[in-house]
Structures are given as C-alpha cells and as structure tokens.
N, C-alpha and C positions, 0 to 999 in steps of 0.2 A: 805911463804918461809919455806916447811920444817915443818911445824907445828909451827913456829914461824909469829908473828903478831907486826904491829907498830898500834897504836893508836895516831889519831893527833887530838888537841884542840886549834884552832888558829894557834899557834905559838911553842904550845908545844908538844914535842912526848915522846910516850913510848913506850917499846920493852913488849911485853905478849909470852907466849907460850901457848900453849892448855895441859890442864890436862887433860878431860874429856869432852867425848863426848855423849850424847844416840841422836841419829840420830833423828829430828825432833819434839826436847823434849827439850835439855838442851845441853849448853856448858862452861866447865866451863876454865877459864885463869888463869893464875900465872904469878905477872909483874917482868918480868927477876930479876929486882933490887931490889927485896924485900925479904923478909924471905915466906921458903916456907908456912908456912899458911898465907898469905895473900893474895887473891884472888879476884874475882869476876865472875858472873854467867850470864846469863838469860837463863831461864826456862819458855815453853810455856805451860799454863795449857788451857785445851781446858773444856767446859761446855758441859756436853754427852746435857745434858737437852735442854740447850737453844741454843747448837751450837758458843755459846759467845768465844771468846779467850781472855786471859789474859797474859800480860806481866813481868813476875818477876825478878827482880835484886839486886843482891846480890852485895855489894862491899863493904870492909873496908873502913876507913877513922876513922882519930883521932878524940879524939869529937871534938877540937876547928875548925875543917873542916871539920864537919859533914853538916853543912848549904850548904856551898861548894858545896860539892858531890850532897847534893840534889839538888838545882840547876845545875848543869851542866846535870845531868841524864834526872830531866823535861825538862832543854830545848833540848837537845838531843834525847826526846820520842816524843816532840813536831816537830820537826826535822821530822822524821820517818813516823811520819801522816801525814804530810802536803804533804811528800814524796808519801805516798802510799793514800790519798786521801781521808783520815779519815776524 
C-alpha cells in the first residue's frame, strides 16, 4: 500500500514501510512505530563460484528478546523452504 507493509505473526501485526530498495539484492523496512534507526533487512548474496545463494537478515531486538527474534526468523526461513521446496 504505497510503500507501506503489514507483517502478521499468528495473531500479531505490524505496520513497516520501505527505506531502501537495490532491486534483486536487498530491502530494507522501518516498523512505523519505532525510532527511525531501527530496522530490519534481507540481503541476497549470490556465490559467482558456486552459484549458491544465501539469505541475510538483519533485525533489531533488545537482548532479553534476542532468543525471540531468532526463533521467529528460523521458523519463518523454515517456512520459506518448505514453501519453495528446499
């Protein structure tokens, strides 16, 4: 909507907008509600070598919800492959 995004988890939502874009490379969000440097990314890095691709993410989180975050992302990459047949 506009360069604005909702993220839903279960039950819960959040409003992002788009900072930055490199087409085919990297996008990066800003969650409406938060102070502007706190963000999150993914970044595809491609391997010339081996043709491999890789998935990179970026996202804050305090530490005592640092465990959190990481859980919600693997099961969310986990997600993703199961999606595309990884």
């Amino acid at each position: 909507n506009g360069g604005d995004y909702v993220f839903r988890w279960d039950k819960e939502e959040q409003k992002a907008e788009v900072v930055s874009v490199k087409p085919e490379i990297s996008v990066r969000y800003r969650w409406v509600d938060e102070d502007e440097s706190v963000y999150f990314e993914f970044i595809i890095h491609t391997i010339e070598l081996t043709g491999a691709i890789a998935l990179e993410i970026t996202d804050f989180a305090e530490p005592d919800e640092k465990e959190d975050a990481i859980d919600l992302w693997d099961t969310q990459i986990e997600e993703l492959k199961r999606t595309l047949g990884i």
